[in-house]
C-alpha positions in Angstrom: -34.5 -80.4 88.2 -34.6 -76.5 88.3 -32.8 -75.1 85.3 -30.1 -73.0 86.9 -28.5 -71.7 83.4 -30.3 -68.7 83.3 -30.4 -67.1 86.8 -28.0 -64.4 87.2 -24.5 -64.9 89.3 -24.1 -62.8 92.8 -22.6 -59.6 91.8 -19.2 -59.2 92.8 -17.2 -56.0 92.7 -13.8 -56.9 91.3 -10.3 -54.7 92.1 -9.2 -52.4 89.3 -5.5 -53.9 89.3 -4.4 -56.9 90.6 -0.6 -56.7 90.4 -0.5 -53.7 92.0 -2.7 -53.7 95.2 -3.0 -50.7 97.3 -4.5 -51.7 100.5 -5.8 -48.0 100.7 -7.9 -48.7 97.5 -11.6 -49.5 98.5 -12.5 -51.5 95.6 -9.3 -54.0 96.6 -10.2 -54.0 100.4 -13.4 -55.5 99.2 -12.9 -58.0 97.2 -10.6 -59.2 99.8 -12.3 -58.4 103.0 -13.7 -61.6 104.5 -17.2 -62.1 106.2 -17.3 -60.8 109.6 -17.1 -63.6 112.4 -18.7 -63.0 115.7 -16.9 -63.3 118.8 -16.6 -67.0 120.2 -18.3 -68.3 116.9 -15.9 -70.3 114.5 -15.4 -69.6 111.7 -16.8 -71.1 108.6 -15.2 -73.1 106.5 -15.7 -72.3 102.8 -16.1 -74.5 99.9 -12.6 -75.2 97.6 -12.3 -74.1 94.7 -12.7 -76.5 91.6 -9.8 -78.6 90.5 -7.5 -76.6 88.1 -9.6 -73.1 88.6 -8.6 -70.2 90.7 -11.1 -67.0 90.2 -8.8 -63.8 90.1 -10.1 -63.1 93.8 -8.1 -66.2 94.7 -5.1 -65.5 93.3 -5.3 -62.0 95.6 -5.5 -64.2 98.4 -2.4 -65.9 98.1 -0.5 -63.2 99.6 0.3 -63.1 103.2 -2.4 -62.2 106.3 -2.2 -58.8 107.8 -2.0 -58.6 111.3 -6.5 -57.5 111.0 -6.6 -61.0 109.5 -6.3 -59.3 105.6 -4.6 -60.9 102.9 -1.8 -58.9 101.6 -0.6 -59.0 98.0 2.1 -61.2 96.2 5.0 -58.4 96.0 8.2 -59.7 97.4 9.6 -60.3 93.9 9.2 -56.1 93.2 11.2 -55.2 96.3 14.0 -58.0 95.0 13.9 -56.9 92.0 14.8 -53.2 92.9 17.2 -54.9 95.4 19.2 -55.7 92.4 19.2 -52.5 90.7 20.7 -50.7 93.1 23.6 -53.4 93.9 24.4 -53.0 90.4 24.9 -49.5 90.2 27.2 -49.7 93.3 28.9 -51.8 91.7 29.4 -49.6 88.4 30.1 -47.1 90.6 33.1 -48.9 91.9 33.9 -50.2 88.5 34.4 -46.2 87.8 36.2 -45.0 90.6 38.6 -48.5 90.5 39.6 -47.0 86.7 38.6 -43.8 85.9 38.5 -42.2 89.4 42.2 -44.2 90.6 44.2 -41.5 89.6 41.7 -39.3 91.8 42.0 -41.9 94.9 46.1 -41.6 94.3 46.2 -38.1 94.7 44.0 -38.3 97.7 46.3 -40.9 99.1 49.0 -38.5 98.8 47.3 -35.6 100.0 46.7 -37.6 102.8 50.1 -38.9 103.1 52.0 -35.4 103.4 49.3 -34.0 105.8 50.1 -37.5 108.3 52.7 -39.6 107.0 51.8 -42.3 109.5 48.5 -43.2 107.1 51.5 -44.5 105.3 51.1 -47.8 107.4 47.8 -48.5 106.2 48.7 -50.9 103.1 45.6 -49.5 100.9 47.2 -45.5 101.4 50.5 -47.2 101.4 50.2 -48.8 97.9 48.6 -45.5 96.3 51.2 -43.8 97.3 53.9 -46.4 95.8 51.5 -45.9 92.4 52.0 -42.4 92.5 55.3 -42.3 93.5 56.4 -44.9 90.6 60.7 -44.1 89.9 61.0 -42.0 92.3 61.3 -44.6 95.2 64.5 -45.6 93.4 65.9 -42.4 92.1 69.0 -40.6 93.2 69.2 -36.9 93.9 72.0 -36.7 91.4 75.3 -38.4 90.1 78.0 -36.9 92.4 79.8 -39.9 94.4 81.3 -37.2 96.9 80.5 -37.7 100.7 78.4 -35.1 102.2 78.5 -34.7 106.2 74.7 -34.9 107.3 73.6 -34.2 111.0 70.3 -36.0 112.6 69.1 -34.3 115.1 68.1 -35.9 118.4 63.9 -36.4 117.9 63.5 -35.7 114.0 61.1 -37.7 112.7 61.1 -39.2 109.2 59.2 -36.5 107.9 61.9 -34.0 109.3 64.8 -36.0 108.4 63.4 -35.8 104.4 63.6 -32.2 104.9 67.0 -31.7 105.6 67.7 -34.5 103.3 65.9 -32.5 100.5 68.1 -28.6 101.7 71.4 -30.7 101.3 70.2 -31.9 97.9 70.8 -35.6 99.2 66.9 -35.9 98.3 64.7 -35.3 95.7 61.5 -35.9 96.7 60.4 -36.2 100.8 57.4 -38.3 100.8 59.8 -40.9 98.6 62.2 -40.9 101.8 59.3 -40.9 104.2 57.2 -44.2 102.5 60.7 -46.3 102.1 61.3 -45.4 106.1 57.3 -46.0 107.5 57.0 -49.3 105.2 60.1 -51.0 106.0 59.8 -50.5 109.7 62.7 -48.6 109.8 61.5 -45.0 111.0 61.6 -45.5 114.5 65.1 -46.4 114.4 66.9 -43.8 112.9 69.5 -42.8 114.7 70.8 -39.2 116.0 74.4 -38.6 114.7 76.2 -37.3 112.1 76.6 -39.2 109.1 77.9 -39.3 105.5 75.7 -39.5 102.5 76.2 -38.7 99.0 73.8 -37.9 96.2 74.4 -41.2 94.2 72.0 -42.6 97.2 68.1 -44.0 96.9 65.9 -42.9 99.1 65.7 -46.8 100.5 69.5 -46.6 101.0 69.5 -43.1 102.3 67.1 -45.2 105.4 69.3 -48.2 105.6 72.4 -45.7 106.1 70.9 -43.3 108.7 70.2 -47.0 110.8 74.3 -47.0 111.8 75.1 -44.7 114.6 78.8 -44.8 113.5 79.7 -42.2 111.3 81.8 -42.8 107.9 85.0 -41.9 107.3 84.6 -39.7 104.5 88.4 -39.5 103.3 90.7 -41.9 101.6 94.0 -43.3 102.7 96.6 -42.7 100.4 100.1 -44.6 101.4 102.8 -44.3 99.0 106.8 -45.4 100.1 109.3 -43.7 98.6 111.3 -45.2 95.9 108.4 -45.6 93.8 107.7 -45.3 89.9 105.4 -43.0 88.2 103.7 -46.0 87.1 103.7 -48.0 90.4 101.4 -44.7 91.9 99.5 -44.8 89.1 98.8 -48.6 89.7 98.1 -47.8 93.1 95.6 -44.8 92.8 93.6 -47.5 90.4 92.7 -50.1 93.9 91.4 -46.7 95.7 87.4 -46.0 96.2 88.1 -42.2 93.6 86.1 -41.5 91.1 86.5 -42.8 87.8 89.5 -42.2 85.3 91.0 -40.6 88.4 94.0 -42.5 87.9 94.4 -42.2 84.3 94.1 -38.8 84.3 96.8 -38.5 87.0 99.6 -40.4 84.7 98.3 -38.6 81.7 99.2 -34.8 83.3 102.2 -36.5 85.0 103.7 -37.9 81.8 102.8 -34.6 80.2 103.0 -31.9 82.5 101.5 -28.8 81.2 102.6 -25.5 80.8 100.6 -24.0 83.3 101.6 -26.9 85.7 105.1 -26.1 85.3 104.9 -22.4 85.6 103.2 -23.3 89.3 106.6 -25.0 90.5 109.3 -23.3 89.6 111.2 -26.0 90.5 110.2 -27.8 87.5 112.6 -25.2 85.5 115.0 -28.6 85.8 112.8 -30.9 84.0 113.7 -31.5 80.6 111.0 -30.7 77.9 109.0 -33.5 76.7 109.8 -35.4 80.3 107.4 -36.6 82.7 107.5 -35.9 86.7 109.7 -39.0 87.8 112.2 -37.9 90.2 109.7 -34.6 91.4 106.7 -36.7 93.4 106.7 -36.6 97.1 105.4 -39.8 98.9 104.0 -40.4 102.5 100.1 -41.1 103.6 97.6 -39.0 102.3 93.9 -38.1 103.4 92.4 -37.8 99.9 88.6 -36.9 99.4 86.6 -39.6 96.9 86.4 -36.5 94.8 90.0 -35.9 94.6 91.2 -35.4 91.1 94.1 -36.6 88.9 95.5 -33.0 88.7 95.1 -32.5 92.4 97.0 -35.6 93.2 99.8 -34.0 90.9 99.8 -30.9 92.5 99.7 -33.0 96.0 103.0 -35.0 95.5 105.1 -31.6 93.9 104.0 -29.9 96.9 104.9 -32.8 99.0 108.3 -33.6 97.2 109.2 -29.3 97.5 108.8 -30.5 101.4 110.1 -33.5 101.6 114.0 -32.3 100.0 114.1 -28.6 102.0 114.3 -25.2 100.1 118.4 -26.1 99.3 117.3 -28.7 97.3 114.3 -27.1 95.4 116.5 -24.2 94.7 119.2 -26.3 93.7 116.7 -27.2 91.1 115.2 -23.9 90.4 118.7 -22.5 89.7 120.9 -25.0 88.4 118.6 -26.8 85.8 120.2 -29.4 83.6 122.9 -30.2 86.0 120.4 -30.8 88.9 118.6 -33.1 86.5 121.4 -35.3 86.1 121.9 -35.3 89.8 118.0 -36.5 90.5 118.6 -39.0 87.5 121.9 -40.8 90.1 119.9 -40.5 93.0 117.1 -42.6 92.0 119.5 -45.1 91.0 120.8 -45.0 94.2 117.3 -45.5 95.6 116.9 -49.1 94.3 120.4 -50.0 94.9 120.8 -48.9 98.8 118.7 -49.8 102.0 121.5 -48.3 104.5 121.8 -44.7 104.4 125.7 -44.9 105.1 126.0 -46.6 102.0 124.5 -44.3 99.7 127.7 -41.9 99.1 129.8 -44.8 98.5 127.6 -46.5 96.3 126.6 -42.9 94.6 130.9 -42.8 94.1 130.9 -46.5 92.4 128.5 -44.5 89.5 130.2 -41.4 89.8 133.7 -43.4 89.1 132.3 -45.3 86.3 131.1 -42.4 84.7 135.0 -41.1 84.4 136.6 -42.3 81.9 139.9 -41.7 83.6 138.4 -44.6 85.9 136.1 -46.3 83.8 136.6 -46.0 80.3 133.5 -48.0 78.7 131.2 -45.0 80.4 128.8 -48.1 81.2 127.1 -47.6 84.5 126.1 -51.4 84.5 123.5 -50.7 87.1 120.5 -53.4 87.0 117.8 -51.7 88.3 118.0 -48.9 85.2 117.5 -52.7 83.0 114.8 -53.6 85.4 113.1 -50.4 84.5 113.4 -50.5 81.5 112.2 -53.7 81.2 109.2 -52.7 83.2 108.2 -49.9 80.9 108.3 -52.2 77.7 106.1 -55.0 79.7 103.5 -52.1 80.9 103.3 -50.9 77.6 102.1 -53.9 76.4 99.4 -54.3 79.2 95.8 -52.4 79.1 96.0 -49.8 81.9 93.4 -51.3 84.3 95.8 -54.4 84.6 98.7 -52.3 86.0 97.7 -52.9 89.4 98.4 -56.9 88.8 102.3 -56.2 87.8 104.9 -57.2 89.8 107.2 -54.5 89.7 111.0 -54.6 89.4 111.5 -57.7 89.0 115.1 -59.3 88.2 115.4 -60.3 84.6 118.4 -61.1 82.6 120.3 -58.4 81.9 121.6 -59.6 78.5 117.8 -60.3 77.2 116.7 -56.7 77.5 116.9 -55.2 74.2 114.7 -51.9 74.5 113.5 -49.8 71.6 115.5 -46.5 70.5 113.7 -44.4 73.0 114.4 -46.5 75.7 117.6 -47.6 75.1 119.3 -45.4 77.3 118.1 -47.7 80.1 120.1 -51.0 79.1 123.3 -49.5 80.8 125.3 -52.7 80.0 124.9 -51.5 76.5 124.2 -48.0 76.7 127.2 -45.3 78.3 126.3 -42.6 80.5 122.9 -42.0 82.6 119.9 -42.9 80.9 117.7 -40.0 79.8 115.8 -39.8 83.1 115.1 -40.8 86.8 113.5 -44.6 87.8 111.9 -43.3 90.9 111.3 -40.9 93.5 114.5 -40.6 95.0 115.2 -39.1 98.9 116.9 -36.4 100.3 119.4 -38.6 101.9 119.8 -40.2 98.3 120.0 -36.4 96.3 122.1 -35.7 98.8 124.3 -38.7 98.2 124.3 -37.7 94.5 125.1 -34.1 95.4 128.1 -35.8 97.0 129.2 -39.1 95.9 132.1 -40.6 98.0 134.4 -41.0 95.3 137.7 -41.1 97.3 137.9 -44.8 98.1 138.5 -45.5 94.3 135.5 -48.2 94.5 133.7 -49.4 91.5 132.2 -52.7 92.2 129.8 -53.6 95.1 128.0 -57.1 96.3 125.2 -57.2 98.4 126.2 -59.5 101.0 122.9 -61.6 101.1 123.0 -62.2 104.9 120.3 -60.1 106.3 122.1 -57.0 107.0 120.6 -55.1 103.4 124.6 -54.5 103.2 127.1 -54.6 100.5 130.7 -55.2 100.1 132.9 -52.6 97.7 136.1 -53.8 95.6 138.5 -51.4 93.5 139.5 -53.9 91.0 137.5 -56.3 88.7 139.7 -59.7 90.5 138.8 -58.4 94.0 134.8 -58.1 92.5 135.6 -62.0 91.3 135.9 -62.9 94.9 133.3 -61.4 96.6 131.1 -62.8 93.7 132.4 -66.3 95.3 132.1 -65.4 98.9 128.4 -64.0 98.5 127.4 -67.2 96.6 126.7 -65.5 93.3 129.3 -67.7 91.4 131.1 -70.9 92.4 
């Protein structure tokens, strides 16, 4: 057998770099090329490799043919590979702009926002713009509860509409107004119209408002009867929509009218010092505005009441002082007693009788509704004000269990002579009038109300004739 040990290999040029192949590379390109195969001759198979061996030039060849029949190299895991870097650099790159560049994307949002509000229905512009925005989607313009007219005009869109909003300083901030209108649905429906708004409004309210074509009443209804108490109006002014402490500050300036006050109504020369208004407030309805003040309530019903009685009466009081006073303090007891005018002169003489001793000589008016009163005023006093608006007002009591204290006690007139120290009530002309002239001549100085529906009473001169009436109304058996 030849000895084939020694004899030299073929000599075969190898690449300079297998894992990098450059098909341009001539050393590569021939360590790869295959034999040349003529035309129409097949090709040659070669021999396999040993089991478990693979020369380097075989491991060039398993890459993919060439379109010339040339292996390529083994570098799909390269391109993968840098495939992969650059998907996670976007991804930092959104990582960045997610955190550090947010604030960047809000601005933008709003930027783009103002320039086209209708980007504003695009949720992703949308909800930057409810980042930016933050409080201010729920923030009033400011604290005053006052109604202020506002006027749509026909075609304003929501951007317009902020606007205006903003000049009447119903609005603080526009693009607020304009997101709560363009992501509730609600801009297209505004309607044209004039309107009432106040600054105590959120933009999201400000919307929901301007959706009713009706306009608000701005003003308040103020109904007060005559023959009311100080205390029943104050009562009364607590149910109404005003502002706050409206009502207390009323009773606190007309229990203690101040100097200032009295110098503006000169008619108020008859009012005792250290006396409140009862007897001086006018009554009727009222248009009030929700920012109507205590004082201007006060100044309302003087001006009212100066009205209401004529200029005899106010000069009456303007000239005649004390003695007025005492005429305003019989009127409003004839207020409570009477329903029928025609009565008031003769039930104004009943007092006026009792109150001369030539007639009448305990002085006791025995009227109830001056117990009532006073009976009132010790039960209000015992109350916390905001529950004044839950008392039942004079009610009948039992004259005899009405003790009042020392400054009161001019009230219990079955104990008591004389008037007491002031008017119960708002009296009428037709009552001042009665007390300006009491109808003294018939000698009366009892009276029963008959009970029967006709708000009447029935007079007696003497104490027996009182007796029977007593029996024929029903009051005794």
């Amino acid at each position: 057998m030849k000895d084939l040990s020694h004899q030299d290999p073929a000599p075969v040029r190898m690449a300079h770099r297998v894992d990098d192949p450059d098909p341009q590379d001539e050393a590569w390109s021939d360590v790869n090329d295959e034999p040349s195969v003529d035309e129409g001759e097949p090709p040659q198979p070669s021999a396999p490799p040993a089991s478990g061996t693979m020369s380097r030039m075989d491991l060039g060849r398993q890459g993919s043919r060439n379109g010339y029949g040339r292996l390529e190299p083994a570098g799909g895991h390269h391109r993968l590979r840098g495939l992969l870097v650059v998907l996670l650099m976007g991804a930092l790159v959104l990582l960045v702009l997610a955190s550090v560049g947010r604030p960047l994307l809000r601005t933008l949002a709003v930027d783009l926002a103002q320039a086209n509000p209708q980007t504003m229905r695009v949720s992703f512009v949308a909800d930057l713009v409810r980042e930016q925005l933050g409080s201010q989607l729920t923030q009033p313009a400011g604290t005053d509860a006052s109604p202020e007219q506002f006027v749509v005009p026909a075609g304003a869109s929501a951007a317009d509409i902020a606007q205006l909003l903003v000049g009447q300083q119903l609005l603080a901030e526009p693009l607020a107004f304009e997101y709560a209108a363009i992501t509730s649905g609600e801009s297209d429906t505004i309607q044209a119209g004039t309107y009432y708004l106040n600054q105590q409004m959120t933009p999201a309210q400000l919307v929901a408002a301007l959706q009713d074509p009706v306009p608000v009443n701005p003003y308040i209804t103020m109904a007060l009867r005559s023959g009311l108490r100080l205390e029943q109006i104050t009562a009364y002014l607590e149910t109404l929509p005003l502002q706050k402490d409206v009502a207390k500050d009323f009773y606190d300036l007309a229990t203690k009218p101040t100097a200032a006050l009295r110098a503006d109504y000169p008619f108020l020369a008859a009012l005792p010092a250290g006396r409140s208004l009862e007897g001086f407030l006018g009554w009727g309805t009222f248009s009030l505005k929700p920012d109507a003040t205590g004082e201007g309530i006060v100044r309302l019903l003087l001006t009212t009441w100066a009205t209401q009685v004529g200029p005899a009466v106010v000069d009456q009081a303007t000239t005649q002082g004390a003695a007025f006073y005492r005429t305003l303090i019989l009127a409003s007891i004839v207020n409570k007693e009477v329903v029928v005018d025609s009565e008031r002169p003769l039930v104004a003489g009943v007092y006026a009788n009792r109150l001369n001793p030539k007639m009448w000589s305990t002085g006791l008016l025995n009227a109830d509704p001056t117990v009532f009163y006073v009976n009132d005023t010790m039960q209000l006093a015992a109350l916390p004000f905001d529950q004044w608006q839950q008392y039942s007002f004079w009610n009948p009591v039992p004259i005899a269990g009405v003790t009042p204290p020392p400054a009161l006690e001019s009230y219990q007139t079955y104990d008591h002579p004389g008037l007491p120290d002031g008017p119960i009530c708002s009296p009428t002309l037709a009552d001042i009038q009665a007390a300006n002239a009491p109808d003294t001549s018939t000698g009366y100085l009892f009276f029963v109300a008959k009970n029967d529906g006709s708000h009447t009473h029935a007079f007696a001169k003497t104490n027996a004739q009182f007796q029977l009436l007593l029996k024929q109304y029903g009051y005794i058996k």
